[in-house]
C-alpha positions in Angstrom: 132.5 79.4 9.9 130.6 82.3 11.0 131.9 86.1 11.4 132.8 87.5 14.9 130.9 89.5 16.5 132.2 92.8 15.8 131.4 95.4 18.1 127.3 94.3 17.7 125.3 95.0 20.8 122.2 92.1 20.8 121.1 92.8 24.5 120.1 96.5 24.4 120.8 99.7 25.3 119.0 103.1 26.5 121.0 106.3 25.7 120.2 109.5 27.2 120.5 112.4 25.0 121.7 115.9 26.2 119.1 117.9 25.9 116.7 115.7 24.0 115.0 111.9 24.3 116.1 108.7 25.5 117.2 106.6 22.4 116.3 103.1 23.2 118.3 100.7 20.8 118.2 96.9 20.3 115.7 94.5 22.1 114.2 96.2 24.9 110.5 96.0 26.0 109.0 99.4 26.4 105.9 98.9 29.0 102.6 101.5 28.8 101.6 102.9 32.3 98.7 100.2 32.4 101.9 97.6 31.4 101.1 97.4 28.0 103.5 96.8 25.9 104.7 99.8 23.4 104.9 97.9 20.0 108.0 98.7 18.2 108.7 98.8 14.4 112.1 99.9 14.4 115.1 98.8 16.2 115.9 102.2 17.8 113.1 104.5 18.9 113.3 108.2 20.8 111.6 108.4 23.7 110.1 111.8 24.7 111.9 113.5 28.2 110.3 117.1 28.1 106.9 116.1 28.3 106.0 118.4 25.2 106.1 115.3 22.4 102.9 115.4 20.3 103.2 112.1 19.7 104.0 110.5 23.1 105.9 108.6 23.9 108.1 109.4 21.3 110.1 112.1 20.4 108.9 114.5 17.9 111.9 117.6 18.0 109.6 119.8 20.3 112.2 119.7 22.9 114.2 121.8 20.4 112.2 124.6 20.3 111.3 125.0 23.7 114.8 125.1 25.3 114.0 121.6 26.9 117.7 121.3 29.1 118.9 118.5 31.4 121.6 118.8 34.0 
């Protein structure tokens, strides 16, 4: 007997956070500009949305200090 499935997303999600990144959870393909794909590590990564991230694409807090807001 297995366990229900409690709650568990499997298909993905993409959360946008006020005032910071776009938290991409579960299995979603994350393309480069040239269609690439991003390899992933982790099974949620932050996406950079002010354009400031050193480490592009992802989030590295810079959003934080430089008052990055979304409407």
């Amino acid at each position: 007997m297995t366990a229900p499935n409690l709650g568990r997303r499997d298909d993905g999600e993409i959360i946008a956070c006020p005032d910071g990144p776009f938290l991409v959870r579960g299995p979603v393909e994350i393309l480069l500009p040239d269609g690439t794909p991003l390899p992933r590590t982790r099974r949620t990564v932050a996406l950079c949305r002010c354009g400031l991230s050193t480490i592009k694409p992802y989030c590295d807090g810079t959003h934080k200090a430089s008052g990055f807001r979304t409407t």
